[in-house]
N, C-alpha and C positions, 0 to 999 in steps of 0.2 A: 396390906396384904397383896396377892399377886394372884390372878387369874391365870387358869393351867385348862387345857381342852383334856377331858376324860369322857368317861363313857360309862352310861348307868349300868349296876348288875344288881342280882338278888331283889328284896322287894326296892321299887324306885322309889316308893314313899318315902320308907326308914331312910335310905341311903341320902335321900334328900335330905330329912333331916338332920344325919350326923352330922356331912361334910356339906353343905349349905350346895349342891349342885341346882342351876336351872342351866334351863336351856333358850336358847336364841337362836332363830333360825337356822332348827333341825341341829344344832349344833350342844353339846353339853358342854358345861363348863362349871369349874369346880375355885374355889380360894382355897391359897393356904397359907397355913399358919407362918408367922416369922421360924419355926424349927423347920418345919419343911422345908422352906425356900431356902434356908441355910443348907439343907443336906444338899438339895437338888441344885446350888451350885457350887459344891464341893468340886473339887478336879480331882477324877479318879486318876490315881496312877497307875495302874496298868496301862491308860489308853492317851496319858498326855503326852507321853514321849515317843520317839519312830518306834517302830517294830524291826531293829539289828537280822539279819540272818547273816551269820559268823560262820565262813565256810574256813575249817582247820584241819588240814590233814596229816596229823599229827600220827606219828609211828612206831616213836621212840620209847614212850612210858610202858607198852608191851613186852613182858618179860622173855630172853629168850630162853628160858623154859616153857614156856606154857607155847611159843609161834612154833618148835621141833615138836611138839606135843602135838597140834593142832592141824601143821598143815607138812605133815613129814614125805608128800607128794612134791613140794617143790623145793628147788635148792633154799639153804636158809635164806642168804642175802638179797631174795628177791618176796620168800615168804614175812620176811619180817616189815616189809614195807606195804604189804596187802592192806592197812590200813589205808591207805591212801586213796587207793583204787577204790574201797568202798565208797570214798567221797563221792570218785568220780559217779559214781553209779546212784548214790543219792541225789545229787545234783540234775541226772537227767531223769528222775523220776516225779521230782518234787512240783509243782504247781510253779508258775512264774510270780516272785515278789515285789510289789508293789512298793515295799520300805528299801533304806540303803541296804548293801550287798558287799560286806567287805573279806578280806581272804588273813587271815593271818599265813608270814611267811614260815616255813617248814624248811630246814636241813636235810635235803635229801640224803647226803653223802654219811661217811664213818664217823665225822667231827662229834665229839664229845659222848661218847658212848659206855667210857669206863663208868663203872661201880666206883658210890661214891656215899657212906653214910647209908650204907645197906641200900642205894637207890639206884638201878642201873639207869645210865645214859643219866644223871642226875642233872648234870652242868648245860646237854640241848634242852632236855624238858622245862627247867626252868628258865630259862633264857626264851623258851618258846611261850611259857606263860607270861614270861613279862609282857612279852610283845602284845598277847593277846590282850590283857589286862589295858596298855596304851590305848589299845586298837577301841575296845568299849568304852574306855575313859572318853575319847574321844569323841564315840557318836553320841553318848548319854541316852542308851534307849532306857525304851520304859520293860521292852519285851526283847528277848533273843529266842533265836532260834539257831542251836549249832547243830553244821555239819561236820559230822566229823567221820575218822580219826578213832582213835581208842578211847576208854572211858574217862581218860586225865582230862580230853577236852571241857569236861564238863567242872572242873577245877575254877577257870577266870571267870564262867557266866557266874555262875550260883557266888562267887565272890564277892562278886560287882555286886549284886541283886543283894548280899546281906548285906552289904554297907550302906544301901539304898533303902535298905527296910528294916532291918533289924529287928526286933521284936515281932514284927507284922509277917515276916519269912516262914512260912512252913514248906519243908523237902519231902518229895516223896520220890524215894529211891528204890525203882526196880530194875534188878539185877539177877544175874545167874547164880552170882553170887556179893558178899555186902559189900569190898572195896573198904573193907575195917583192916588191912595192914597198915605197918608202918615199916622203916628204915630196920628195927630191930627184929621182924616178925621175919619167916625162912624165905619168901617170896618175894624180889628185889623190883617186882614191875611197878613205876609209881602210879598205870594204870587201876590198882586194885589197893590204893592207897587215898585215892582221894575224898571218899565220906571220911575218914580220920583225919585227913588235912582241913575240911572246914569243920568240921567239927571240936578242932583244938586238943585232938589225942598226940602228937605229933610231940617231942620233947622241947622246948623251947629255939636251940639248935638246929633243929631239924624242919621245926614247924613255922617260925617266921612266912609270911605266905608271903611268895613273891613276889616283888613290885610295892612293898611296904618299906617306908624307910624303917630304919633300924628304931630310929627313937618314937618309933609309930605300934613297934610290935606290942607293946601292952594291951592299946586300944582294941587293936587287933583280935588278940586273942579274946578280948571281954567280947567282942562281936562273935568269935567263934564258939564262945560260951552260953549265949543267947540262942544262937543257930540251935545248938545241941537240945536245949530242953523244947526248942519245937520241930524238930526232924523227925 
């Protein structure tokens, strides 16, 4: 057994007797059992690995319906990128972090914008998920924190996070609105696509999640299927 310092509550008699506490010089001390000392050196995973802050200022998954809708004050081709400058603005409000600090890169310019599989700007967005997806592979946190960007950013964290937990994953997704479109539903932003992307609503075609080899999507989707019944 294995001595642990605690501290007496409720009657000290009883308590004495359950968990075998004395004390020595002013000090309590308590044994515990071989299951205890099993739990108490388990490695929690939320706290073994860094703690990621993934700054992505990503612009592109915003449909331009909904940026002429929104922000019909500025010219479009500078409103549709206001995602970006959000970053900026999050970044000097946030606290300084003490874990890595990495950027995924973003396409500023026109490159890859067409509608593609009902998905505007399909071929930057997901090109910008892979990178992300690299970018986490890479640190192996335990925790993220993204800056972003529109709500697609949140497509590669919670990705990572269900292949790393699987069953253990529960989402909780608050939004203006749910982000349950897909490719075939009237609205082309993949911003309000991405709980049906992890979630495996997504047509086989269209739902492969990026950065999956091709002979991997099975697995994939059984992950995205697990995801689902704890969202």
């Amino acid at each position: 057994m294995r001595l642990v310092p605690t501290i007496p509550f409720g009657s000290h008699r009883g308590y004495r007797s359950r968990h075998r506490v004395f004390c020595t010089r002013g000090r309590y001390w308590c044994h515990l059992s071989p299951r205890q000392e099993r739990r108490l050196n388990q490695v929690n995973p939320i706290t073994a690995g860094p703690h990621l802050r993934l700054v992505w200022p990503q612009w592109q998954g915003a449909g331009t319906e909904s940026v002429r809708s929104l922000a019909p004050e500025f010219p479009f081709d500078i409103a549709r990128r206001g995602y970006s400058v959000g970053m900026k603005v999050l970044q000097a409000v946030l606290p300084e972090h003490d874990g890595p600090t990495a950027i995924v890169p973003v396409e500023m310019g026109d490159i890859g914008l067409d509608e593609r599989d009902g998905i505007e700007a399909k071929a930057v967005v997901f090109q910008q998920l892979r990178s992300a997806l690299a970018i986490i592979q890479e640190h192996e946190p335990a925790r993220i924190t993204t800056v972003g960007g529109e709500c697609s950013v949140s497509m590669a964290p919670f990705s990572y996070l269900i292949n790393m937990h699987g069953d253990d994953l529960a989402i909780l997704w608050i939004d203006s609105h749910p982000d349950m479109g897909t490719g075939e539903t009237a609205y082309p932003g993949f911003h309000a696509m991405v709980v049906s992307a992890l979630i495996g609503h997504f047509r086989a075609h269209r739902s492969r999640r990026p950065g999956a080899p091709r002979d991997t999507a099975g697995h994939d989707d059984r992950r995205s299927s697990r995801a689902r019944r704890h969202a």
